[in-house]
C-alpha positions in Angstrom: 0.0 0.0 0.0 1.3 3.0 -1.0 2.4 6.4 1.6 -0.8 8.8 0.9 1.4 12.6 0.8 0.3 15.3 2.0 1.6 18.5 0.0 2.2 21.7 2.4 2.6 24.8 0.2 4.6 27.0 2.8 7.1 29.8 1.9 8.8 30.3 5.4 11.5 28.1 5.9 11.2 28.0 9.5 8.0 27.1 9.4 8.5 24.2 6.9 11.3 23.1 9.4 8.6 23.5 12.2 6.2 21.2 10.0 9.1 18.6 9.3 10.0 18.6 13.4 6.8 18.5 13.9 6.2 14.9 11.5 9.4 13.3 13.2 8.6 14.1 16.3 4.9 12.2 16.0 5.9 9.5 14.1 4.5 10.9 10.8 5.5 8.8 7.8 3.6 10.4 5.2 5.9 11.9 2.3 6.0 15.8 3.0 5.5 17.3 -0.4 6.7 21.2 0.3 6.1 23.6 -2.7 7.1 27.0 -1.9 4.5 29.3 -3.6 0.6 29.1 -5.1 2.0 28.8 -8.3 4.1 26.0 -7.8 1.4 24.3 -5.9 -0.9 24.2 -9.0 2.4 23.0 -11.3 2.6 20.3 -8.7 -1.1 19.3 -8.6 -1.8 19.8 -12.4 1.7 18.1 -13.6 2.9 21.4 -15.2 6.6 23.5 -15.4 9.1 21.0 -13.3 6.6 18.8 -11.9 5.3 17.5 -15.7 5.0 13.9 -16.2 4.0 13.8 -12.3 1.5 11.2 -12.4 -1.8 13.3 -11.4 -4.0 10.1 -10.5 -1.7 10.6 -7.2 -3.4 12.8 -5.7 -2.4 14.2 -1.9 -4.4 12.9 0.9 -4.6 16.6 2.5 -3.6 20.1 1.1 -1.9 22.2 4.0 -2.6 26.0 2.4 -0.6 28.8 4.0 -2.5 31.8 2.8 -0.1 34.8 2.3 2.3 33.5 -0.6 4.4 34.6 -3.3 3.7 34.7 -7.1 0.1 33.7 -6.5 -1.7 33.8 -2.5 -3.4 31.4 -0.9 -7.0 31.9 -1.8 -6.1 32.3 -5.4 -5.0 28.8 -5.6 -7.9 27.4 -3.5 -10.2 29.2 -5.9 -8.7 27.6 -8.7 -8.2 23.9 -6.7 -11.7 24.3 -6.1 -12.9 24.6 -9.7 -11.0 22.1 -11.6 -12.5 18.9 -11.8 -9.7 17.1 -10.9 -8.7 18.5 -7.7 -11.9 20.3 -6.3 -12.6 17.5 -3.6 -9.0 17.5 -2.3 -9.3 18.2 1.6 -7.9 21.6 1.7 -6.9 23.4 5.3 -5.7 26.9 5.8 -2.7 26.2 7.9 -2.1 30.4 8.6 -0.5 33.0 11.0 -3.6 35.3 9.5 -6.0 36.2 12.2 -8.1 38.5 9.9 -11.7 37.6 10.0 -12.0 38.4 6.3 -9.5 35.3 5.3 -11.4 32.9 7.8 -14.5 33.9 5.6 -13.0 34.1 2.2 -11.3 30.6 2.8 -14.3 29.0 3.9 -16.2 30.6 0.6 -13.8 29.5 -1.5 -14.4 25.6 -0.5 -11.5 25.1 2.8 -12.1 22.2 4.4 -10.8 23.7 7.6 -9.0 26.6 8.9 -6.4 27.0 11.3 -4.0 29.2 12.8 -0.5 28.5 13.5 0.4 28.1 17.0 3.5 30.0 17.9 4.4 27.5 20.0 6.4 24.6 18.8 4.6 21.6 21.3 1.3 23.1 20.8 1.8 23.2 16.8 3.0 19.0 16.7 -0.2 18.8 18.6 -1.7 20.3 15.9 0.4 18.3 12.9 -0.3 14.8 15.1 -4.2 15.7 15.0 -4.3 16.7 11.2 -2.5 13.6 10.3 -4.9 11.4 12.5 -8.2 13.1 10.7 -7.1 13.8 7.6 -5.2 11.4 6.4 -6.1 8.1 8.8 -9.6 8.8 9.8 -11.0 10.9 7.1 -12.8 8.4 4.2 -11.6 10.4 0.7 -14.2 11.5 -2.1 -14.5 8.3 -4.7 -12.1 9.6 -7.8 -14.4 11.5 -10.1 
């Protein structure tokens, strides 16, 4: 049986480091996909620019979506995850330092699964991690394929 991934699209490397601590530290053994803008996280989800001839049937369990990115933000690539037939039921959760009540909205208009801010504290965030894992990618029964 094959690892599901899980594809975090994260531009700060301390918090990517944070996210990889955070999967050794609970045991995590899914493959940690890390794309660094919204751009590249549609290349990697579409098969386009360096991630062509990525086999797109392979789909990641669970979309982690920081929302303030280069190139192309956060809600801009939900928007368009959302209305592609091949990705629009992907679990998608805002993992986010924002605490304006206008991206909490937007994010849940645009489709999010789940929205959730980043603990600045490093115990309380592998809480977090351990407890997305669990849902997401154990407990959580995935869309049929379209």
């Amino acid at each position: 049986m094959q690892k599901k991934a899980i594809l975090l699209v994260e531009d700060n490397p301390s918090d990517v480091g944070l996210t990889k601590r955070a999967f050794e530290r609970h045991r995590i053994h899914n493959d940690l996909v890390v794309v660094e803008d919204g751009q590249e996280a549609l290349d990697y989800l579409f098969g386009a620019a360096a991630y062509s001839g990525r086999d797109t049937g392979l789909m990641p369990a669970v979309i982690l979506l920081d929302l303030k990115l280069p190139r192309l933000d956060g809600l801009a690539v939900l928007k368009r995850i959302r209305a592609h037939d091949l990705t629009k039921r992907l679990p998608v959760v805002i993992l986010t330092s924002s605490r304006e009540e206008q991206d909490v909205a937007m994010s849940y208009d645009l489709g999010a699964n789940s929205y959730i801010r980043k603990p600045v504290d490093f115990h309380q965030f592998a809480e977090a991690v351990r407890a997305l894992d669990l849902y997401w990618v154990v407990l959580n029964e995935p869309p049929p394929p379209k």
